[in-house]
C-alpha positions in Angstrom: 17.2 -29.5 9.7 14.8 -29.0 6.9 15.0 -31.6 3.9 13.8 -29.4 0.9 13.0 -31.5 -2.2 13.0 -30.0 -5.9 10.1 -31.8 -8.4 8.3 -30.8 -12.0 5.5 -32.7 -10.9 3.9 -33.5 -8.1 2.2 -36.8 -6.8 -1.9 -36.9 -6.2 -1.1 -37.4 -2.8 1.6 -34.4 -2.6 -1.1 -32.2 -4.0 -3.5 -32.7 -1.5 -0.7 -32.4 1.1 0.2 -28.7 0.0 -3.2 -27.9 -0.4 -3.7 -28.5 3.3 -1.0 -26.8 4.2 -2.3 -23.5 2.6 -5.6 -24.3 4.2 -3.8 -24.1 7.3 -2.0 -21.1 6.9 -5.0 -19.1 5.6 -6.8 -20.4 8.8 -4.1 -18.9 11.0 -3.2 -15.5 8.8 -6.7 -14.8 7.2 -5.6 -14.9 3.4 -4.6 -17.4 1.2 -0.8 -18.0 0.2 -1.7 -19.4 -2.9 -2.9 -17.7 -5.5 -4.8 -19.1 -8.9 -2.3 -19.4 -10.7 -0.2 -21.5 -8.0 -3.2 -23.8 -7.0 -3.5 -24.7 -10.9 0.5 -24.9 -10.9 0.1 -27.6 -8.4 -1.6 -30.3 -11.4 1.0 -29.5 -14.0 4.5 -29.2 -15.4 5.0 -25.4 -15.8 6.0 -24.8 -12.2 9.1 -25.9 -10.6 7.7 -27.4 -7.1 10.0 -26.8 -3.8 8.7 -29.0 -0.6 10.0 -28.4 2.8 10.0 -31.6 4.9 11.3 -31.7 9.1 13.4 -34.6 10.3 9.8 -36.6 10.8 9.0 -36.2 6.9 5.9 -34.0 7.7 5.3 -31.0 5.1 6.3 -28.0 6.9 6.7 -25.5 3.9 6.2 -25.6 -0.1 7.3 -23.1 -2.9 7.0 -22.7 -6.3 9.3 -21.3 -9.1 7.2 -20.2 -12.5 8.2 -17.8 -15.1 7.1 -14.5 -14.1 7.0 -15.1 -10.2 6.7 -17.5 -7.3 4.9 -17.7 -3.9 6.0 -19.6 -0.6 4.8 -21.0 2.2 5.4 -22.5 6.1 2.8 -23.8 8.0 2.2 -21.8 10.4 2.8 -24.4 13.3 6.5 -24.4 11.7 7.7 -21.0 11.3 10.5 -19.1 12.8 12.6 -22.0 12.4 14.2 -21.6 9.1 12.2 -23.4 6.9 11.4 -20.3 4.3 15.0 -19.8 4.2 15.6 -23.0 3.3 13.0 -22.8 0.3 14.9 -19.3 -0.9 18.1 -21.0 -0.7 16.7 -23.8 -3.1 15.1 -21.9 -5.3 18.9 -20.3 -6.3 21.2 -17.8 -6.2 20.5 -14.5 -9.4 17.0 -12.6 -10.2 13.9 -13.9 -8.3 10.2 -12.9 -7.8 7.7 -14.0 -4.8 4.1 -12.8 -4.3 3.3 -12.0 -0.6 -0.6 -11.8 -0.3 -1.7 -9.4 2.6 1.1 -7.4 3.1 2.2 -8.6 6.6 5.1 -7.2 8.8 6.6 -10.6 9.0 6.7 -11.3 5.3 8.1 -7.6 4.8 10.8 -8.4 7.3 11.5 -12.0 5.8 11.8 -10.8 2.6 14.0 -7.4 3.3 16.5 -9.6 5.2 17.0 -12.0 2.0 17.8 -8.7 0.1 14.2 -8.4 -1.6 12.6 -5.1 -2.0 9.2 -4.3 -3.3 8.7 -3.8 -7.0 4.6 -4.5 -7.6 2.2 -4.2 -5.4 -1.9 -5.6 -6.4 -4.4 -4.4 -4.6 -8.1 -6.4 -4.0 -11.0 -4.1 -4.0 -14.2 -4.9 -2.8 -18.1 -3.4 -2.8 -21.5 -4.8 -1.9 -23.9 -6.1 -4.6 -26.4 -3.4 -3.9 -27.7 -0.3 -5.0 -25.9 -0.5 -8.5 -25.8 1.8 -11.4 -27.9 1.8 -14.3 -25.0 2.2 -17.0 -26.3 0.9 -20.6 -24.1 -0.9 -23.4 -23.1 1.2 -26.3 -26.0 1.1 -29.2 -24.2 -1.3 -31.4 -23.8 -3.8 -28.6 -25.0 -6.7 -26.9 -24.1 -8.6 -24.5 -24.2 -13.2 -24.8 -22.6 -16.1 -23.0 -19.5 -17.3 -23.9 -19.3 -20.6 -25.7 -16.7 -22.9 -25.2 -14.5 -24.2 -28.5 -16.4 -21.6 -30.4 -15.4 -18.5 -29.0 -12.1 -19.3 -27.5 -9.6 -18.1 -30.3 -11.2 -14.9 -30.6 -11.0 -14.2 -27.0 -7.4 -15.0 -26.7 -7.0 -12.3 -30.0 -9.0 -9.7 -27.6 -7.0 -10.6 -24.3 -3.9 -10.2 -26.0 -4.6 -6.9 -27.3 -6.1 -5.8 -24.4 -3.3 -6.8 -21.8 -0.4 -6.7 -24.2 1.8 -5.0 -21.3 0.7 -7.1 -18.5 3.1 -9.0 -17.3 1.0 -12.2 -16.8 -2.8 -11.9 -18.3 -1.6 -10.7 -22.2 0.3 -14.0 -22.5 -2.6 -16.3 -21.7 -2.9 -19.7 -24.3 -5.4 -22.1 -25.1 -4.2 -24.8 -22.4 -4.3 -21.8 -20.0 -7.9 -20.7 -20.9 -8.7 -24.9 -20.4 -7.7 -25.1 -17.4 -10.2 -22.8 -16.5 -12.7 -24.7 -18.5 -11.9 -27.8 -15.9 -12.1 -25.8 -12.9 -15.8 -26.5 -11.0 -16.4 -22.9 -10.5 -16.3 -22.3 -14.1 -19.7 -21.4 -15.8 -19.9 -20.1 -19.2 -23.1 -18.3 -18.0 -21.1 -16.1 -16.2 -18.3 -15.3 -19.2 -19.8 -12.2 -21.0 -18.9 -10.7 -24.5 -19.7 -8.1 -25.8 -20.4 -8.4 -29.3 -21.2 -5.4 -32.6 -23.7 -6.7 -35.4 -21.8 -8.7 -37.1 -21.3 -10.7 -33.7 -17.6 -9.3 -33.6 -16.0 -9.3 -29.9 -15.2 -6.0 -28.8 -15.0 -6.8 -24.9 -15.7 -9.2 -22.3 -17.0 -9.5 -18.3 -15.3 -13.0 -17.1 -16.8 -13.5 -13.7 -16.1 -15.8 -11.2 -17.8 -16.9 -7.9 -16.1 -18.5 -5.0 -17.6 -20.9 -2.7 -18.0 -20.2 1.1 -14.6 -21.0 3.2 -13.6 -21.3 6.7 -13.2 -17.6 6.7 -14.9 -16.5 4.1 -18.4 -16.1 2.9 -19.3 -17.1 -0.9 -18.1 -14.5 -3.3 -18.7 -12.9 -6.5 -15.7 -12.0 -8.1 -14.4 -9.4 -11.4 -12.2 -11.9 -12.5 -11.0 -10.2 -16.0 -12.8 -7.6 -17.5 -11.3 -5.7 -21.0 -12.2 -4.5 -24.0 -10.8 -4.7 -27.4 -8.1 -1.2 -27.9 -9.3 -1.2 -31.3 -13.1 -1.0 -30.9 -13.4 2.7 -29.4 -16.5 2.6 -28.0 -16.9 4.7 -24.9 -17.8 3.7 -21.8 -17.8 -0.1 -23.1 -15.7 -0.8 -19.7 -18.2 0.5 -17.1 -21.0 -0.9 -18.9 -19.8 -4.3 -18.7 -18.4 -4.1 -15.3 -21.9 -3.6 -14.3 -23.6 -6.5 -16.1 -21.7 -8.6 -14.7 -22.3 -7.1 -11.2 -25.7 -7.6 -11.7 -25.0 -11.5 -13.3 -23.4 -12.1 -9.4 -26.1 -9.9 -7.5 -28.8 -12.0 -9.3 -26.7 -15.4 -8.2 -28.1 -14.4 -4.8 -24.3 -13.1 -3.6 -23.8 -9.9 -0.6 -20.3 -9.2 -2.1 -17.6 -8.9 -4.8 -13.8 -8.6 -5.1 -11.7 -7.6 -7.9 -7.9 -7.5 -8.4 -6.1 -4.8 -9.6 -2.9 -3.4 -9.7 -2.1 -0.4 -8.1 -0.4 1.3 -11.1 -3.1 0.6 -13.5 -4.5 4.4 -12.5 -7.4 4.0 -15.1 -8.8 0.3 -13.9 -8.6 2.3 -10.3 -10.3 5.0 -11.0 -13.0 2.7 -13.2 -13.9 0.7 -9.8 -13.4 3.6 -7.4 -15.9 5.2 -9.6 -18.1 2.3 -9.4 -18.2 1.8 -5.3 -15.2 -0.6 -4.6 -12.5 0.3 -2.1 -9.5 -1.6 -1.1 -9.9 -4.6 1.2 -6.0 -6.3 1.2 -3.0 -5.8 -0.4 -0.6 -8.2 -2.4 2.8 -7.7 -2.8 5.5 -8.4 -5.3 9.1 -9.0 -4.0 12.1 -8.8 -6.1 15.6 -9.9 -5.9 17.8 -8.6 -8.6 
C-alpha cells in the first residue's frame, strides 16, 4: 500500500530525503531524474510536491507538479510495485506533462500504459574541449563578465526576446535568475555578454560547470547561450559558443554538454557544426 502525501513545501529534512533518493536512482539508471529546475523546486513554493511513503514510512517515490511539466521518481529498490502509479493517480485526473530523462524502455512502457504519448523530446549533446575553432566576435563587439544587480534587468529583456516561444527559458524572472545567483556553482566569471560600444547587450554565453559525481566526471556545461533577434550581427552565436568553450577548456575541464531540443533545427545544426553529437535523450510525456 503506498501512502502518497500532497505538500507546497517541503521540510529541510524532506529535502534531503528526496535528494537521496535521486542520488539513488541515478546510481542504479546512470542519469539523473531530476532535472534543475526540479532540484531548485525542492526549496520553494512553486511546485506542488507528491511523496510516496510504504507501510514502514520510508521514501520510496517523489513527484512534482509545476506549470509547464513535472518529473517522477521510485527508488529503484521499490519499483514494480505500484508506487509511480500511485504518484500519477495523485497528481489528478485532465492534461498532464512528465519529463523522462534517458529515454528508457521501462519509462516508455510506464508512461504508454497511463495513456501518455510523446510530445517533446531534448536531446544532450556533448564534445571534448579540444582542438577548438578559432571563430572571432563581430567588429563592434566585446565580450565581459556579467555583474550581478547591474546587469540583471537587461538580461532578462534579451532572454525574453530571444526565447519568446520557448516554452520554459523566455518566461524566466528575477527570483528565477536569483536562484541561480545562490546556487554554489554559480560564477559570474563564467556568464558572458556580449556587448556594442555603447556597452548595449546584444548576446550572452551562460556557462555552467558541474562538479565530479558517482558516475560522472566534472563538467563544463552550455547552459544558455542567445543573442538579442534585434541585433543582426552574423555569426554572433558561433562566436560566443566558442568563448565560452574556451572559458571551460581553460577551467582545466575534458568535456562539455549542452541541452537542446530536437526541433530547434538551427541550435542543432549550430553545435553539430561546432563538434557535439548526442550523448542521451530526454523525453516529454503528455496526457491530454
Amino acid at each position: 500500500m503506498t501512502d502518497v502525501r500532497p505538500m507546497n513545501r517541503l521540510t529541510p529534512a524532506e529535502v534531503a530525503d528526496v535528494l537521496a533518493l535521486a542520488a539513488a536512482a541515478e546510481e542504479a539508471d546512470g542519469v539523473g531524474p531530476l532535472s534543475e529546475e526540479g532540484v531548485l523546486g525542492l526549496r520553494g513554493t512553486a511546485h506542488r510536491h507528491l511523496l510516496a511513503f510504504a507501510e514502514d514510512e520510508e521514501l520510496v517515490g517523489y513527484a512534482y507538479l509545476a506549470e509547464t511539466a513535472g518529473e517522477l521518481v521510485v527508488h529503484p529498490k521499490h519499483r514494480l510495485r505500484g508506487h509511480g502509479t500511485a504518484l500519477l493517480a495523485a497528481a489528478g485526473p485532465g492534461e498532464l506533462q512528465f519529463w523522462a530523462h534517458g529515454d528508457e524502455p521501462a519509462a516508455r512502457a510506464f508512461a504508454e500504459r497511463a495513456g501518455f504519448t510523446r510530445s517533446r523530446v531534448l536531446w544532450q549533446m556533448r564534445r571534448p574541449l579540444t582542438d577548438l575553432p578559432d571563430v572571432p566576435l563581430p567588429e563592434d563587439v566585446r565580450v565581459r563578465a556579467f555583474v550581478p544587480g547591474a546587469d540583471d534587468t537587461a538580461w532578462l529583456g534579451v532572454n525574453a526576446r530571444a526565447f519568446a516561444h520557448h516554452p520554459e527559458q523566455g518566461r524566466w524572472t528575477l527570483e528565477d535568475l536569483r536562484l541561480r545567483f545562490a546556487e554554489p556553482w554559480f560564477d559570474p566569471e563564467g556568464f558572458l555578454l556580449a556587448v556594442d560600444r555603447t556597452d548595449t547587450l546584444v548576446g550572452f554565453h551562460w556557462t555552467k560547470v558541474h562538479p565530479p559525481t558517482a558516475v560522472e566526471p566534472a563538467l563544463g556545461e552550455i547552459y544558455i547561450l542567445g543573442a538579442d533577434p534585434g541585433g543582426h550581427r552574423r555569426g554572433l552565436g558561433t562566436a560566443l559558443s566558442v568563448a565560452g568553450l574556451r572559458h571551460l577548456a581553460d577551467r582545466g575541464l575534458s568535456d562539455v554538454l549542452l541541452y537542446v531540443d530536437e526541433s530547434n533545427t538551427a541550435a542543432v545544426a549550430l553545435y553539430r557544426r561546432l563538434g557535439f553529437e548526442i550523448h542521451t535523450t530526454d523525453v516529454q510525456y503528455h496526457r491530454s
